[in-house]
N, C-alpha and C positions, 0 to 999 in steps of 0.2 A: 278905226280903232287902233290900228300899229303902225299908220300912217306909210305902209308900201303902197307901191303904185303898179293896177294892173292894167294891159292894154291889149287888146284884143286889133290885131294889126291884118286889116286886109289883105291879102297877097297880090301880085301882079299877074300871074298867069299859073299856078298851078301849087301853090300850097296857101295854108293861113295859118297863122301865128299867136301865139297868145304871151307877151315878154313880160316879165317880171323888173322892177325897181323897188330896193329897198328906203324904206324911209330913211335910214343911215348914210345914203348916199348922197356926193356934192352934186349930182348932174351932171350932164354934159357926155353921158354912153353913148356911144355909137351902136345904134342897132343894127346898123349892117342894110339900111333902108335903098333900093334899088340897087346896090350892089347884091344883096343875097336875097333871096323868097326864101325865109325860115331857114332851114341850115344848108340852101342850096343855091349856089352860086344862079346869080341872074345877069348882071351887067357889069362887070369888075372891070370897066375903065375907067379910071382915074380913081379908083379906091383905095382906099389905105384903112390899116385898121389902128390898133385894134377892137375887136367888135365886142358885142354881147350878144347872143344868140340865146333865141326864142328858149323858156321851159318849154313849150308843149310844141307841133303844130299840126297837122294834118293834111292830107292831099285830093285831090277835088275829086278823087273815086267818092270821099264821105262828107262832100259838099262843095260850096264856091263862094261863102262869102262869111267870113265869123263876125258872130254878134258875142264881145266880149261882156261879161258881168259880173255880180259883185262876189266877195264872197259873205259867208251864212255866216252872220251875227245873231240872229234871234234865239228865242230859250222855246219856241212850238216846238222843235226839235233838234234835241240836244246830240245825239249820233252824228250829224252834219253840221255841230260848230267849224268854222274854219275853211272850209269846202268853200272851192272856187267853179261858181257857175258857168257856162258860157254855150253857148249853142249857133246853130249855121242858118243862115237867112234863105236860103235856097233850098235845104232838103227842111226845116223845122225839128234836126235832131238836139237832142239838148244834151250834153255830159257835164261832170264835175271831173275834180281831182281836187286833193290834197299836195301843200308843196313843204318842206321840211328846210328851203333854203339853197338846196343844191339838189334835191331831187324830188319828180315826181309823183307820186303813189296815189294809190288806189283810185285810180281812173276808173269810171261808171258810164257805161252810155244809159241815159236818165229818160229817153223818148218815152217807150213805154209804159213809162209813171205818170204823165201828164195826167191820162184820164180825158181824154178828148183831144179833137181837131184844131190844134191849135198852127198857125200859117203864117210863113214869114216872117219868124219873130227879130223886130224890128229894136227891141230897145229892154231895159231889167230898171225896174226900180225897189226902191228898200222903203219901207215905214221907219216909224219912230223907234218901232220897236226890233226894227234890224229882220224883220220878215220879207222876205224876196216876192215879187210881183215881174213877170213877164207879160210886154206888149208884144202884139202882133199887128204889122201892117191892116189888117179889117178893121183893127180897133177896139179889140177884144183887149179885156187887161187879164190875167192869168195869179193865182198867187199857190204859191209852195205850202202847202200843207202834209202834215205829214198824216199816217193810215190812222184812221180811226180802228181804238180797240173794240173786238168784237165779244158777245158773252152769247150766250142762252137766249131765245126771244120764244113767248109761249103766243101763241096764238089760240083763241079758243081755249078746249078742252082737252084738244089733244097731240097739236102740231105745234111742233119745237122746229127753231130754226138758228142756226148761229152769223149775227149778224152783229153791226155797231149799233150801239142804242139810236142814233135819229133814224135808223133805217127801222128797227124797231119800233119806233112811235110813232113816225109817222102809218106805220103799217098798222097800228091799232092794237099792235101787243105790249106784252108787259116784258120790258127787258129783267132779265134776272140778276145781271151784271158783270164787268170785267173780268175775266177770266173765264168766266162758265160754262157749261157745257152741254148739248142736246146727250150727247153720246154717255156723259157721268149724270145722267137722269138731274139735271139740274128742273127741270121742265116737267118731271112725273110731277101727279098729285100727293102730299098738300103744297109743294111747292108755290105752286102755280096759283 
């Protein structure tokens, strides 16, 4: 969509990198490629700069291998336009950030959201519709959905539960709907 370019840059032996190229630019930056690992010197013989150094990068206490990805175009969730995905092949942790041009913000570490076992993730693809799908080396494909809203679910006669409507339907109750609540007697009779 803004035509920047993002690259998620393996390290050599002890950090990974994730570098930024504006679509405004002619080409031809030096990223600092086996003279530096991210903003740290590696092999600076016969180097010259000057360089471009990494937005992000990390060090292999929080993995050893980045899988760079896209950032969130889709309208499923509109909080995460803009958000630049990317996650480690070795541990399966996944973060974002946000970049403004010259700096990074509000970094997320996103593992915890998956909702499952997801292993070695290997690769990020996008739909038509700008929705993010992560692969995993087993061959599992993954996709970013955001929290389903939860409301009121009456069960029976008398058991109310606050849940997302398919967790409701499929469970054989009558969702009451978004926003609703066990606790504000959404779920007394005649509600129900």
């Amino acid at each position: 969509e803004t035509g920047d370019l993002w690259m998620g840059d393996v390290g050599q032996n002890a950090y990974e990198e994730i570098s930024f190229q504006p679509a405004n630019s002619q080409g031809g930056e030096n990223y600092g490629w086996r003279c530096y690992e991210g903003d740290h010197t590696y092999n600076t013989s016969g180097c010259s700069g000057p360089y471009v150094f990494p937005v992000w990068e990390y060090g292999h206490g929080s993995g050893c291998s980045v899988t760079g990805g896209p950032i969130y175009r889709g309208e499923a969730i509109p909080g995460l336009q803009g958000t630049y995905f990317f996650s480690d092949y070795c541990t399966s942790r996944l973060w974002t950030f946000r970049y403004d041009g010259s700096s990074v913000y509000d970094y997320q570490d996103r593992t915890s959201e998956i909702g499952g076992n997801i292993s070695s993730v290997s690769g990020w693809g996008e739909d038509a519709a700008g929705e993010i799908y992560i692969c995993d080396l087993g061959g599992e494909v993954w996709k970013i959905i955001g929290e389903a809203p939860s409301g009121a679910c009456c069960v029976g006669a008398t058991a109310c539960v606050n849940v997302p409507e398919s967790n409701c339907n499929a469970g054989g109750g009558t969702w009451m709907g978004e926003g609703t609540s066990c606790a504000a007697g959404d779920c007394d009779a005649p509600a129900c």
